[in-house]
N, C-alpha and C positions, 0 to 999 in steps of 0.2 A: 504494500500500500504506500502512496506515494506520500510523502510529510509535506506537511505546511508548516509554514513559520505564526506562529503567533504576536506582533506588532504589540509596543508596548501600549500604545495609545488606546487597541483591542483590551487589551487586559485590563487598564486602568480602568475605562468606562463598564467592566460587568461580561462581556462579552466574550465565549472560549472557540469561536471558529471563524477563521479565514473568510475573506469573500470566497479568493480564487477555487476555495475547497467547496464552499455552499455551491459557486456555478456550476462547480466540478461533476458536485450529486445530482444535479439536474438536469446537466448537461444531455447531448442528444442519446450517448450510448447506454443512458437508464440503466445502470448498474445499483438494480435494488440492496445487491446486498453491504455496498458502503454507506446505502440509507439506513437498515437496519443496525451496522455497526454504533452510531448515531444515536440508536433508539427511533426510527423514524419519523414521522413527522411532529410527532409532540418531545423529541428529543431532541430535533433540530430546533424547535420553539421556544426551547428551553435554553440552549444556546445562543439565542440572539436575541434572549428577552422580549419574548414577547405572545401576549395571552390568546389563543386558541381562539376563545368566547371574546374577550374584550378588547383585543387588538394591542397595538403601542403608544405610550404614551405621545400626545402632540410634543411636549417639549424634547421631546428625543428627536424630534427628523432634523435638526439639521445638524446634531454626531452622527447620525444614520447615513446620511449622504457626506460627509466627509469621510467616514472610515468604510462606506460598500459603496458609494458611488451612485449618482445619480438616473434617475432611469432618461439618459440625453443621447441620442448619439452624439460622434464625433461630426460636425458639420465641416463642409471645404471653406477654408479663409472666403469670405467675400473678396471680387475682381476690384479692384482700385479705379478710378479716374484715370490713371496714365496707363494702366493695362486696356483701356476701351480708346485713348489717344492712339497707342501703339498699332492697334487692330485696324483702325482707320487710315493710316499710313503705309497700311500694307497694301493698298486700293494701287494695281497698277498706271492705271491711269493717272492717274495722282502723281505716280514715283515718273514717269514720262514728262511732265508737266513740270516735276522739281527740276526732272534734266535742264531741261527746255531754258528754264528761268537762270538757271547757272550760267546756260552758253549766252544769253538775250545779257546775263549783268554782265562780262568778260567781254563780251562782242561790244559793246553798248560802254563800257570805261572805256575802251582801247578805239572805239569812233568818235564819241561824242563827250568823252571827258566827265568828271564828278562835278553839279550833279547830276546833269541832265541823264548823262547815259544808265542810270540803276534803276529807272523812272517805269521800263517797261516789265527787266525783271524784275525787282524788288514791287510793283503792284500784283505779277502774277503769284508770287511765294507770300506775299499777305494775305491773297484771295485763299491759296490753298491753304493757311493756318486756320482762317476762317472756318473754312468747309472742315479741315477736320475738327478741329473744337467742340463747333455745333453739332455736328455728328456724333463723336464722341460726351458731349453733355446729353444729347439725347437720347444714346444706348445705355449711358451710366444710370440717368432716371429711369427707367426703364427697369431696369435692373432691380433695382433698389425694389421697386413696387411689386416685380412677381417675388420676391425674399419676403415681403410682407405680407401677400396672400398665400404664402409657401409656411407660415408663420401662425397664420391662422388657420389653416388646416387641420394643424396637428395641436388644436385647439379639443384636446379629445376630454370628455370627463367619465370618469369610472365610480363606483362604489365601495367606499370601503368601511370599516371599524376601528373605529380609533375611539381611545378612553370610552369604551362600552356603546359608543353612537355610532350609528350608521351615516355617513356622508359622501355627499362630490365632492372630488377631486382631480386635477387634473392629472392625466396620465403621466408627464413630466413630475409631478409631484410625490409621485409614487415613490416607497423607500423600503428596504430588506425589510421585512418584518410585519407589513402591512398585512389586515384579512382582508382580502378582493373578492367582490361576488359577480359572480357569473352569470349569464343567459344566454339564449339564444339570440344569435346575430351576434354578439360580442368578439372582438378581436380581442385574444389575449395578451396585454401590451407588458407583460416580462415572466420569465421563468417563478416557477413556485413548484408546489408539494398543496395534494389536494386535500383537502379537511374532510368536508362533508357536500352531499348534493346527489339527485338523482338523474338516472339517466344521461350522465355527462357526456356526450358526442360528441369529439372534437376532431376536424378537420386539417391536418399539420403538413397537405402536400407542396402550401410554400415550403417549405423547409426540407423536407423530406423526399418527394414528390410521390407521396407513398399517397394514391387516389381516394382507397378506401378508407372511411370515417373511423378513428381509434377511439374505443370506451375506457374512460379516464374512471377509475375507482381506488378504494381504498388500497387493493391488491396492488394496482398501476397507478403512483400517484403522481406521476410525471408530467407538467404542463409544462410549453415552450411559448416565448413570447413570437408574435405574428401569427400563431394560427389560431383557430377560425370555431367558434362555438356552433353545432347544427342542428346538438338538441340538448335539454335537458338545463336544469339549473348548479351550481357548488358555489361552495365556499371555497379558495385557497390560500395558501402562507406564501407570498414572495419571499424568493430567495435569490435575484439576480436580477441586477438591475441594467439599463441603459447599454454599455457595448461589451458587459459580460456574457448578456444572455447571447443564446444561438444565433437569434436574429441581430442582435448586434455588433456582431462577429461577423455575420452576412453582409450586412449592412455598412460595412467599414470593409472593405474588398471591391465595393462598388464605385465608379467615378459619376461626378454629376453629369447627365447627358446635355443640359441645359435644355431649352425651352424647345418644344416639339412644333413646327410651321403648320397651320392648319391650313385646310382647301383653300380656302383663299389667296392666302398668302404664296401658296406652289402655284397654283393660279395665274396671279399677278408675277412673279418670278419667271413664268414664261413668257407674258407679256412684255417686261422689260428686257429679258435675252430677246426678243425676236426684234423690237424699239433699237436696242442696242447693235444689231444688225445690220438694221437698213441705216443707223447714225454710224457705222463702219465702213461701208458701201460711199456713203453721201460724204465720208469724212476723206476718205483716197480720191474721190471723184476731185473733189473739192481743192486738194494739195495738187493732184495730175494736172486741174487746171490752172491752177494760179502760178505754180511753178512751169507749165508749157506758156505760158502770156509773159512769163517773168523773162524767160530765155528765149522766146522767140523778138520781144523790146530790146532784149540785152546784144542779142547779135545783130539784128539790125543799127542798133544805137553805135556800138563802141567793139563790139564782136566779141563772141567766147572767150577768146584768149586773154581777155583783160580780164582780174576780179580783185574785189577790192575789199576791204574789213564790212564795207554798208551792206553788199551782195551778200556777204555769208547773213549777216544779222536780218536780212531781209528774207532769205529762206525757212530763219530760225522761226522767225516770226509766223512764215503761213505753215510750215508743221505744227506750233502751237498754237496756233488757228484750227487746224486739223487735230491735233488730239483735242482740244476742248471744244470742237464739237462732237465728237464720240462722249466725252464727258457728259457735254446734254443733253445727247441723247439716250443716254442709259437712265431711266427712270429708278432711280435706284431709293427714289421718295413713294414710292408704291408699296412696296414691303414694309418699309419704316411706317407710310400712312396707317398700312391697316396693320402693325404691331401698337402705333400710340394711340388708334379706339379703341381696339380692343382693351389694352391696358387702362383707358382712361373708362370705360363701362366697366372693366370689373370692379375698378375704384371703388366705383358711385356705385353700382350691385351690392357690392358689399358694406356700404353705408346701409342701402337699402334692407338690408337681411338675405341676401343673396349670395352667398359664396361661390363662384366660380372654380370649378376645380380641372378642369380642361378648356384653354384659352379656344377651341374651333367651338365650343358649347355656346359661344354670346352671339357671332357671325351665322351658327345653322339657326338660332333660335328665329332670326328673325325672319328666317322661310317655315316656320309651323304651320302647317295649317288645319293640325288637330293636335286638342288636348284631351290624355288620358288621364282621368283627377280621379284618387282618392274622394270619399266623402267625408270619412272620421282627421276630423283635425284639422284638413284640408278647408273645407267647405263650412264645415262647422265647430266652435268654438273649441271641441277636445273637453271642457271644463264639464263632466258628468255628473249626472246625480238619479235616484232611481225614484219616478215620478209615480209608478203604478204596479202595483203587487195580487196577483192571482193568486191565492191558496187557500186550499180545501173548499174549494165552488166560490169563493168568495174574491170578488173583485175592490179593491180599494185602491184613490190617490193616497201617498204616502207622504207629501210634498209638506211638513211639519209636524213639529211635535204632539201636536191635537190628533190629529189623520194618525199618527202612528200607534199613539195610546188608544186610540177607536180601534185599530187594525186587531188589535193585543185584545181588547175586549170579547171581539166575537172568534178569535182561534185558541183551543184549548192550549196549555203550557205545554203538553207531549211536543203538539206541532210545530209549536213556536223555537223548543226547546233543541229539536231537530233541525230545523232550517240554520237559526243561528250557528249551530253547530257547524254544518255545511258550509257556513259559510267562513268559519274563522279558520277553517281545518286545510279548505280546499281553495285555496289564494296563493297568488304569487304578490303582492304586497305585506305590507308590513306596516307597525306603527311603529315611529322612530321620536326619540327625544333630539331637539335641537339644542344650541348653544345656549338657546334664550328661555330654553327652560319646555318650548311648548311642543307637546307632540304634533307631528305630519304623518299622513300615510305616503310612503315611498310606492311606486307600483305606475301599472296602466291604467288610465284614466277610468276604465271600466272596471276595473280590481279594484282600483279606490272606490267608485261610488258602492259599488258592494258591498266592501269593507265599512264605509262610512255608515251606511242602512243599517249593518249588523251591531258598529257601536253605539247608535243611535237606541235601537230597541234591547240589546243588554251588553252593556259599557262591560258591567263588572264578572261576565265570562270571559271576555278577551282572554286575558293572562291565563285563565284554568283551562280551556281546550287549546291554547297555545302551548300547552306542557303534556299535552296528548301525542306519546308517539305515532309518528308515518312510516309505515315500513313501506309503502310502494308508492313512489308519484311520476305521473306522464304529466307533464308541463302541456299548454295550451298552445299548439303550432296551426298555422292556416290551412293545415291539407285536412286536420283530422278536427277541426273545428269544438274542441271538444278537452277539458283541463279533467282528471281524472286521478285521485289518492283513494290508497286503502289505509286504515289508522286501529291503532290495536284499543280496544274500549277498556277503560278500569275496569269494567268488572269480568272481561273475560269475552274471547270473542273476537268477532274485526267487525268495521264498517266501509264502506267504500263509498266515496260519493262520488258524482262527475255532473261537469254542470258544459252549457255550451249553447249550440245554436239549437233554439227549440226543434225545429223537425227532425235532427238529429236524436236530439236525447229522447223525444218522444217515442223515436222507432225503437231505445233500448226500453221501454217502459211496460212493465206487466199492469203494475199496480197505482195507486194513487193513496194519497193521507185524507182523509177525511174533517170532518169539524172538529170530531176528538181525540184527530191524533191518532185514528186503529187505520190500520193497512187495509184498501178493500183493493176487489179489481176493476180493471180500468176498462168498461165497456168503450165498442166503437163509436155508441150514440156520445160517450164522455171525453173519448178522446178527439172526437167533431167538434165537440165544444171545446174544448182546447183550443183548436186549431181555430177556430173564430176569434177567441178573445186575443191567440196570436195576433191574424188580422185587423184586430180592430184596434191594439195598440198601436201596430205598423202604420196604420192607416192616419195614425196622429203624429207622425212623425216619430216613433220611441225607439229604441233599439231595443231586440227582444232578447231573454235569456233564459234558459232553463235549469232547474237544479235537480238531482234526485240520489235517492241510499238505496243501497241494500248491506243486509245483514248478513255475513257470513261465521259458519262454523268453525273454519279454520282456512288459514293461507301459507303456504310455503312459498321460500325463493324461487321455486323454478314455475312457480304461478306465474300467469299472466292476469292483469287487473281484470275483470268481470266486462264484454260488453252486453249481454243482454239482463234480464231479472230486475231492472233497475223497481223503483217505486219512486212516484213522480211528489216531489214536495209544490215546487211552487216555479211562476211564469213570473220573469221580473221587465217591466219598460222602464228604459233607464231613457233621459231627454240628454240632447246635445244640441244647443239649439245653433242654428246658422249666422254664419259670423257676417258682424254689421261690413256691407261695401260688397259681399260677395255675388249679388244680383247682378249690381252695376258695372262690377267685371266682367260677369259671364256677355254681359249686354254689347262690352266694347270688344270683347273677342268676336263674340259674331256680325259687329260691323264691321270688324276688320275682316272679315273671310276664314275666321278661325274656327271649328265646330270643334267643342267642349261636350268630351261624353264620361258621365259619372261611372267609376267601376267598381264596386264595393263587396265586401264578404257579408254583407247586410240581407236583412228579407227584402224579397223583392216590394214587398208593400210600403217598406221603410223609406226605402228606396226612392220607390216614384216620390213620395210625401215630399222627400225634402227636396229632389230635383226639380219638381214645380214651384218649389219655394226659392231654389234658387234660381229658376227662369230655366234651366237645361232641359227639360221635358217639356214640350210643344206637343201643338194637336196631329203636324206630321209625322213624329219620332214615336219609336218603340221601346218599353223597356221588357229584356230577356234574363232568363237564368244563364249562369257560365257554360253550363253542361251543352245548351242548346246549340251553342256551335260547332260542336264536335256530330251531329248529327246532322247538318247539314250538306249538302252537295256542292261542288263546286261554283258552281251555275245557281244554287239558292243562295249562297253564301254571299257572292258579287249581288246580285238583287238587294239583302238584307241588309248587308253595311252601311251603304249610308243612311238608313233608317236609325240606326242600332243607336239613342241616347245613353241608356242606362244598361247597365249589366250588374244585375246582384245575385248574390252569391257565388261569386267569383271563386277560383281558386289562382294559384301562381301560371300556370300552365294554361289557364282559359285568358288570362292577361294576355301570357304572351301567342296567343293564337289568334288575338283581334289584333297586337301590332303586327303581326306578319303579313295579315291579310291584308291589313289598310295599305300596309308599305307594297304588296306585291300587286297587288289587284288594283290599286285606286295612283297608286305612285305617291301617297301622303306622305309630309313628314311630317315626323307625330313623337311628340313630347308626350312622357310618359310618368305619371309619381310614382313614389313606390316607399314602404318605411320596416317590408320586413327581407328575413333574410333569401326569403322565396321569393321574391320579387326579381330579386337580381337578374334571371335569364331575360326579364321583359325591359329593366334598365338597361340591360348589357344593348339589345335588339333594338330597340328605338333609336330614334336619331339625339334625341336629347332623354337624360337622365335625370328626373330629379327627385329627390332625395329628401326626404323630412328632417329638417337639424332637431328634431325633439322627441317629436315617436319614432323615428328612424335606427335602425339597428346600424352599426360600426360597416356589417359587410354591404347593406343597401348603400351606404355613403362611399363605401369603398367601387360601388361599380356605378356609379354616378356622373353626373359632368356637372352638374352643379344643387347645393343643398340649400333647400331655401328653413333658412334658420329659424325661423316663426312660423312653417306648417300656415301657411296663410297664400289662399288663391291667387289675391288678390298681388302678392309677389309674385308670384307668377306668370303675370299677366303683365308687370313689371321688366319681368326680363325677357317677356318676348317683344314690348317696347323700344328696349335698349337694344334689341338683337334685329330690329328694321333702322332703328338710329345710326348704327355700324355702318351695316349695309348702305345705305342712303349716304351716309358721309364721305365712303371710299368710292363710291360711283361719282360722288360730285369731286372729289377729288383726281381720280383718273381723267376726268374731263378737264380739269384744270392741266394738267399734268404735259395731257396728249396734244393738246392746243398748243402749250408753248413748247414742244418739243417740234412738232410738224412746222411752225412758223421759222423758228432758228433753223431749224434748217435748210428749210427753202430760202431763205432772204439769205443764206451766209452764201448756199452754192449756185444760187442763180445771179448776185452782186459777183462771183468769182467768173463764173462764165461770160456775162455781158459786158461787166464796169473792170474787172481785175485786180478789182479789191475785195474784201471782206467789210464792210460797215461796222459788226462786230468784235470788239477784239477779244485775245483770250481772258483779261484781264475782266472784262464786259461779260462774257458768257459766263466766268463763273462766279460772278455775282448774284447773278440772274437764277444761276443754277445753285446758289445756298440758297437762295429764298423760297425759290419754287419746292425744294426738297425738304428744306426744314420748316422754316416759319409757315408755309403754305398749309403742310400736311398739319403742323399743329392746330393750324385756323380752323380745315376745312373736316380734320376727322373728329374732331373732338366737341363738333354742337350736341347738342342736349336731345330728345328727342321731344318730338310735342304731337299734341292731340290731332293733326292732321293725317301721321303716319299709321294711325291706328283707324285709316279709314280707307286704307288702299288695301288691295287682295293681296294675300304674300305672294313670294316670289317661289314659281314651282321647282320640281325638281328636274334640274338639264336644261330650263332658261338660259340662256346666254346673259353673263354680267355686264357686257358692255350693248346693250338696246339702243333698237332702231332710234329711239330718241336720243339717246347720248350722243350716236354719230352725225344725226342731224346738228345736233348743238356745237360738237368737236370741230365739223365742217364747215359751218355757218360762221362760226366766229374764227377761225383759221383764215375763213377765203375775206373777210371785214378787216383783220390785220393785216394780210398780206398785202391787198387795194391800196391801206395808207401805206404802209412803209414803202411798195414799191416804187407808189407814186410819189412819196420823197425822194428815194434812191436815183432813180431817173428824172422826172422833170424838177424834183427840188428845190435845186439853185435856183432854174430860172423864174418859179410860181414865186417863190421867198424872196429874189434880186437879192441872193448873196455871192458878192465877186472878192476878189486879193486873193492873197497866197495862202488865208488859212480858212478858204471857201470849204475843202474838202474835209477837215478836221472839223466846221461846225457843222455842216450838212449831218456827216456821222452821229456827230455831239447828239442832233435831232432827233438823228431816225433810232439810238439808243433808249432816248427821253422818251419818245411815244412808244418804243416798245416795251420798257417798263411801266405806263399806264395804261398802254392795250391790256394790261397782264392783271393789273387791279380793277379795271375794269370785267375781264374777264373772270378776275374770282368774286366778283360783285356779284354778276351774274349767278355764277353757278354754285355760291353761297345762300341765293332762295332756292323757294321748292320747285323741284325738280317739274316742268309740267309735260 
């Protein structure tokens, strides 16, 4: 067995084991038997002080993270301000240009003496400080702002126990010693040793790549941080924190890829390679001819064989003529445009409650033109409470304390004395004391209000069926719709409850509780009645739920929990009402061309109720079960879709079978919610992912592109906003762009072909060309969006980005500048009567002048809305 050294620091503070030895035990190769050397996991607890049941003290975490280390990885130094100068001076063009300016200052002393002669190079090497600068200030801010939403990402909060209380905390904040509890969708964010917890499924093929799900228990108590909770709940001991654990050993071998180019951006990248082509073309055309006028002047004047210091500096001149219009014409402000909207909308997203987690997610959004919405939390507030109570034929609101003490009146104590029980026994919440003294229930919004109901009608059982062993529990997953414990009774015996979606638990149902609490059986004329008063809460908008026990004589571990025998206690409608503004969203999506269809694991009665309340169910639309599209034909299916509002009773897999269809059969692109771990296949499949930052499980967020932090539509509707705002900005940008690229051009090489000069010089074009590239793009991609864009149809899929109307505009205003400068160029002098020896220098001076206001003119224009 290998030795560790014990640090005095360890010793002084109480502490008798190593990190590197705690990683060691956890590490991948699960070598149980140097856990048991140890005493296993309560003898590892023992060694790093800290209580099973009560967790660590708070005032220990920050000896905890000095002497184990924080749960951080190692991050890469941030790139500097002169590492993005650097990057920018590698531009060959640029490095052509620097030649240029050397031979133009040398030619230029040695003709025309200091100071005149630095005049042409020292303006061209200013220009070029310029352009890299602003380039490099601009890639550095840049920079900076994806580090900040790279920042908020791993903004993750987890569960833990500390001095006897359950709380959040951030993942980074996590420390050796801590008690972490688990669920489903959770990423486990560091190595530990399992406590307690049933059914623990955990998924470790990042790591591993081992496919199949590993069952974590007492025997196997080995968790690893980065993989993947898929069923079941525990509690576990961290033992490894930040880049001890496995994954951050992984995770430190990796280099940063930096930021990934979305469609767009490879898009426009082609665009300027092909720009940059035809300004190659027009930039040799352009040299071939000024330099063949230069030497055919030359030999006729004074003949080849004479050359003089003026002739070389005169050549120098129209090759950097000739490279800086290749400079021009490489639109290399295209990609930068649509890196600083995007970056500037995720900004403002994320002010918004929007977190962007893939930069192509803000650019597709704003081609949507369907949304696939949750209704829990989504649509409506999340904030539950249980409005209306069926039990034993007896229908009652519950909605205070008068209604609940009535409720108590007319059901015998057996029935009362049951149900409550069910309910404290068979919960994945919990009541938790806070700092301030006062209790909360931890849990899902629907676990609370149940919980809340149960301590409402008896407070003071809490604690005594809370100290009721569970020997079996199946936690509540969306496929099996259905939360399921068996629990050993004081006096001998077991119970099992399970509670879920009523038509579910109905079908496990024999029997039913009566007034006094005796078991009878559950006729079909009773069980009709059920199934009405289901309906008739659905039908007020309630969420419905059922509970029910059976009694068992005995259960062994190799049992499976009971699905049929049940006896039906009670029907619960629990209200969520619909969050204020979410009408008036749904209303601006469907001006905008965007159809909004509800997809819920809900009754389907529930369903419609609050879809009409939100405006998404019309007199044309249909609401279906999930199942029903799996029964469909090809050819029904194409027919039914665009009917299809509502779909409840969903499962993961009927989700993702309405986005395949929309996307195959209609060519939709279709934004899709989602907040558990089964979602994932229909997040991964959609074009946009989004992600509930609150009900939302760690793996939903994890295959997401962006999480809207407040579970609120009406964000939503926010970013598909900002995602035509984008769109719409890099359009009127490339309009700017392509205009004065097509203009420089033509007026440099048709002034070289007729007059045999250039009007422009290099020092001129790249003036022209930091403005258009920087200051331009920052004007033109980073307007706001407004309530106009939310009334155009989106843009479909395989549109072409640059539209018939762009090019009208491109051309219209191309051939309007051309008219003026040319007819400067040419009849100029004579319209303006300017004569002497520096006619030709103002002429230029001019046709410069208006071609920097043709250009603010032109971003005048193409800074309204586009028509």
């Amino acid at each position: 067995v290998k030795q560790y050294h014990l640090t005095h620091e360890l010793i002084e503070e109480g502490f008798s084991i190593s990190p590197d030895e705690l990683a060691e035990i956890t590490g991948m190769r699960e070598d149980s038997t140097i856990l048991k050397l140890h005493g296993g996991t309560s003898g590892i607890s023992r060694k790093i002080k800290a209580s099973l049941q009560d967790g660590i003290n708070e005032t220990e975490i920050t000896t905890r993270q000095k002497l184990y280390g924080t749960n951080k990885h190692a991050e890469k130094p941030a790139r500097s301000f002169w590492m993005f100068v650097w990057d920018a001076l590698h531009d060959l063009t640029l490095n052509i240009l620097i030649v240029c300016a050397l031979v133009s200052l040398v030619v230029g002393l040695a003709t025309e003496g200091w100071p005149k002669g630095i005049y042409d190079g020292l303006g061209i090497m200013l220009s070029i400080l310029l352009v890299v600068l602003v380039t490099a200030s601009s890639d550095y801010k840049q920079s900076r702002k994806f580090m900040e939403l790279d920042h908020e990402k791993q903004k993750i909060y987890v569960l833990v126990t500390r001095d006897k209380k359950t709380k959040k905390v951030l993942i980074h904040d996590l420390v050796v010693g801590d008690i972490l509890h688990l669920s489903i969708g959770d990423v486990v964010p560091a190595d530990g040793l399992f406590i307690s917890g049933y059914c623990l499924l955990v998924d470790e093929s990042s790591l591993s790549g081992e496919s199949e799900p590993i069952q974590v228990s007492e025997e196997k108590p080995f968790l690893h941080g980065g993989s993947k909770v898929v069923d079941g709940t525990a509690k576990m001991l961290v033992t490894a924190v930040g880049s001890r654990t496995e994954w951050g050993k992984i995770m430190g071998t990796l280099s940063d890829s930096g930021v990934d180019e979305t469609p767009l951006q490879v898009k426009l990248n082609g665009v300027a390679t092909i720009i940059g082509q035809i300004g190659l073309v027009f930039a040799i055309l352009t040299f071939v001819v000024l330099l063949g006028r230069f030497l055919v002047n030359k030999g006729m004047a004074v003949g080849l064989m004479n050359w003089s210091a003026n002739d070389a500096l005169t050549i120098v001149n129209y090759f950097a003529i000739a490279v800086t219009i290749i400079v021009v014409a490489v639109p290399e402000g295209l990609p930068l445009a649509v890196t600083l909207s995007l970056a500037f909308a995720m900004k403002k997203l994320m002010n918004d409650k929007a977190l962007v987690r893939h930069l192509a997610a803000c650019e597709t959004m704003g081609s949507v033109s369907c949304i696939c919405t949750d209704k829990t939390g989504t649509l409506t507030t999340n904030h539950m409470i249980v409005d209306k109570v069926w039990i034993s034929d007896v229908s009652k609101s519950v909605n205070g304390d008068a209604k609940i003490s009535e409720l108590k009146s007319v059901i015998s104590e057996r029935a009362m004395a049951i149900l409550v029980q069910g309910i404290f026994v068979n919960t994945g919440s919990e009541v938790v004391k806070g700092d301030d003294g006062k209790r909360t229930i931890l849990g899902t919004p629907t676990e609370a209000a149940l919980l809340e109901f149960g301590l409402t009608v008896e407070r003071d059982r809490y604690t005594e069926y809370n100290k009721i062993q569970r020997v079996r529990v199946e936690p509540f997953n969306s496929v099996k719709k259905k939360m399921s414990v068996i629990i050993q009774l004081p006096n001998g015996g077991f119970r099992s409850f399970c509670k879920g979606a009523p038509e579910i638990i109905l079908e496990h149902c024999n029997d039913m509780l009566n007034g006094e609490g005796d078991i009878v059986p559950l006729s079909d004329m009773q069980k009709q009645n059920v199934l009405n008063i289901i309906n008739s809460f659905a039908s007020e908008a309630l969420r419905t739920l059922c509970i029910a026990f059976q009694d068992l004589d005995e259960f062994s571990d190799e049992q499976t929990i009971p699905e049929n025998g049940y006896t039906l206690i009670a029907l619960f409608g629990i209200k969520d009402p619909v969050r204020p503004g979410v009408r008036d969203a749904v209303m601006t999506c469907m001006a905008a061309g965007i159809t909004v269809r509800m997809v819920t694991g809900d009754n389907i009665n529930t369903a419609k109720a609050i879809a009409k309340e939100c405006g998404i169910l019309t007199e044309d639309g249909i609401a279906i079960e999930g199942h029903e599209l799996h029964d469909k034909s090809s050819d029904e299916l194409r027919e039914l879709l665009p009917k299809i509002q509502v779909m409840a009773r969903s499962l993961p897999m009927d989700k993702f079978k309405l986005v395949t269809s929309l996307k195959s059969m209609y060519q939709e692109v279709v934004a899709v919610t989602g907040d558990g771990t089964n979602d994932a296949p229909a997040l991964c499949e959609s074009d946009i992912g989004l992600a509930m930052g609150i009900a939302g499980t760690e793996v939903a967020k994890e295959n997401a592109d962006v999480i809207i932090m407040d579970d609120n539509f009406k964000t939503i509707v926010n970013v598909a906003r900002w995602g035509r705002a984008v769109y719409l900005n890099i359009q009127k940008f490339v309009q700017f762009q392509l205009t004065v690229n097509i203009v420089a051009l033509i007026v440099n090489f048709v002034s070289a072909c007729v007059i045999g000069t250039a009007p422009l010089t290099a020092v001129q074009l790249l003036w022209v060309n930091m403005i258009m590239d920087t200051l331009g793009a920052l004007a033109l991609a980073t307007e706001p969006p407004n309530e106009e864009m939310m009334k155009r149809s989106p843009v479909r899929r395989g549109d072409s980005f640059i539209t018939k109307v762009m090019w009208r505009n491109i051309l219209g205003q191309a051939l309007y500048q051309l008219l003026v400068l040319g007819t400067l160029m040419i009849v100029g002098k004579r319209l303006l009567n300017i004569e002497g020896p520096t006619a030709d220098k103002t002429i230029n001076t001019l046709i410069f002048n208006s071609f920097v206001f043709c250009q603010i003119t032109n971003y005048l224009l193409f800074s309204l809305r586009m028509r």
